[in-house]
C-alpha positions as CSV (number, residue, x, y, z in Angstrom):
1,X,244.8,-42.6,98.3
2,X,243.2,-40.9,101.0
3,X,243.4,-42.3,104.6
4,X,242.0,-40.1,107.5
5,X,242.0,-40.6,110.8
6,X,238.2,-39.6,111.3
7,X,235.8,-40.1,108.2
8,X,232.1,-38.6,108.6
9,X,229.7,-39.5,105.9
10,X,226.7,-37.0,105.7
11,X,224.3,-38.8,103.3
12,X,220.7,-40.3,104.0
13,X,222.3,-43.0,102.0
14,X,226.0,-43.5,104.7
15,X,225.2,-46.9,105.5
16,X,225.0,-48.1,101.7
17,X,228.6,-46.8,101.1
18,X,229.8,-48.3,103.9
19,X,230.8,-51.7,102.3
20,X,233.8,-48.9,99.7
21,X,235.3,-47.3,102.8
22,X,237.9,-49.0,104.4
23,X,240.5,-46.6,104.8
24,X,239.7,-44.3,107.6
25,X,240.7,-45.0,111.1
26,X,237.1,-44.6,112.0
27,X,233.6,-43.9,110.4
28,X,230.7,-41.6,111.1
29,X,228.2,-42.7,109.0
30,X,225.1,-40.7,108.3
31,X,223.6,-36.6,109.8
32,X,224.0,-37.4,113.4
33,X,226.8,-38.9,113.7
34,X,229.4,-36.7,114.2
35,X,233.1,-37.6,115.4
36,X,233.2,-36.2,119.2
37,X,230.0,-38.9,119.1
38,X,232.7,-41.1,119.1
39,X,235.1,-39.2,121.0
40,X,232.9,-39.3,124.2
41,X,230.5,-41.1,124.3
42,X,229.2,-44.2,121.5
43,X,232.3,-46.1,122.6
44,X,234.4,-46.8,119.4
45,X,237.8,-46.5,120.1
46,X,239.4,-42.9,120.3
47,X,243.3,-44.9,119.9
48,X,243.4,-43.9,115.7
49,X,245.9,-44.5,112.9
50,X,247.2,-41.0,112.2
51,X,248.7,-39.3,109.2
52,X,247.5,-41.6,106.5
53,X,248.2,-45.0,108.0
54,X,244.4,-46.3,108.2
55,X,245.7,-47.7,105.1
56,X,247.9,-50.3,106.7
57,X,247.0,-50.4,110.5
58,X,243.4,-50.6,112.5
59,X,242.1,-48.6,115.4
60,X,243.4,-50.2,118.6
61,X,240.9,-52.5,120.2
62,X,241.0,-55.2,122.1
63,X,242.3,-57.6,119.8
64,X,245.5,-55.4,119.3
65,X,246.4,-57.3,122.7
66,X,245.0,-60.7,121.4
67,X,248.0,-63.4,120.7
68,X,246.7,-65.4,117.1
69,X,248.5,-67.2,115.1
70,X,247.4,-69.2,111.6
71,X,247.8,-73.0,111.4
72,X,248.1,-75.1,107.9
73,X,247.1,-79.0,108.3
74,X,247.5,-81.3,104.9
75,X,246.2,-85.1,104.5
76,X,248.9,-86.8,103.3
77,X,246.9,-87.3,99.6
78,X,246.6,-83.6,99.6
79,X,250.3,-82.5,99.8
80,X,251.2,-85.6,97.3
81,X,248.6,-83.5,94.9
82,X,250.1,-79.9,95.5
83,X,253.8,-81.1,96.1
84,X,254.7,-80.3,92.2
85,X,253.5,-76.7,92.5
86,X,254.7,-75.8,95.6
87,X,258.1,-77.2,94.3
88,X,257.6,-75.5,91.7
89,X,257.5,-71.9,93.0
90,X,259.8,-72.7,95.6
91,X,262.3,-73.4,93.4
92,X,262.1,-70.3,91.1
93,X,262.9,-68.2,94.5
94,X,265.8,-70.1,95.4
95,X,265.0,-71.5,97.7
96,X,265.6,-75.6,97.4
97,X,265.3,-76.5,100.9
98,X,261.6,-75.3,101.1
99,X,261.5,-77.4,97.3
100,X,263.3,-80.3,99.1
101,X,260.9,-80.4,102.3
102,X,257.9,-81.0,100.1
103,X,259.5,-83.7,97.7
104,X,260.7,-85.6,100.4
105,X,257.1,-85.6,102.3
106,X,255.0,-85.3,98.8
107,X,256.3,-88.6,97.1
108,X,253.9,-90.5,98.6
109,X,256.8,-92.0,101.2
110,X,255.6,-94.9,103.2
111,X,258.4,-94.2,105.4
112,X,256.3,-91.3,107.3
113,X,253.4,-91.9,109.7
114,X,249.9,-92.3,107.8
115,X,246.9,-90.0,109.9
């Protein structure tokens, strides 16, 4: 699988192949848009993934110095629902902590604050 650093596109059509590209550090898309365009002056970033690694890591922008983080919020019906699967899985890793966790909050315990 290919992976440049620097992709141009040179096809009256760039912008309806744009949606099957998404391993190149950056895109030129279309005639007149070639890379020192980028380099100099349309403002993308000139920070790229190197030597194939577009296929893994993103052009540094600003939200390489952003702190994110996901969060995961269950009803208390919801996890009583899903507590057999989750067991389930966890359980066929090896891991019966994670298995134990979910029984002891998914059987529906009045023992634990209702929201």
């Amino acid at each position: 699988m290919l992976a440049p650093e620097h992709l141009e596109l040179m096809s009256d059509r760039a912008m309806a192949y744009i949606d099957r590209l998404d391993n190149a550090g950056s895109l030129f898309l279309g005639h007149y848009s070639p890379e020192p365009l980028g380099d100099y002056f349309a403002g993308p970033n000139h920070v790229l993934p190197t030597g194939f690694t577009a296929r893994f890591f993103s052009p540094l922008s600003v939200e390489s110095f952003l702190k994110y983080y996901s969060y995961t919020y269950y009803p208390k019906d919801e996890l009583i629902h899903a507590a057999p699967y989750i067991c389930r899985l966890a359980e066929q890793e090896g891991f019966d902590a994670h298995a134990e966790a979910v029984e002891i909050r998914g059987r529906g315990n009045d023992d634990l604050p209702i929201e």
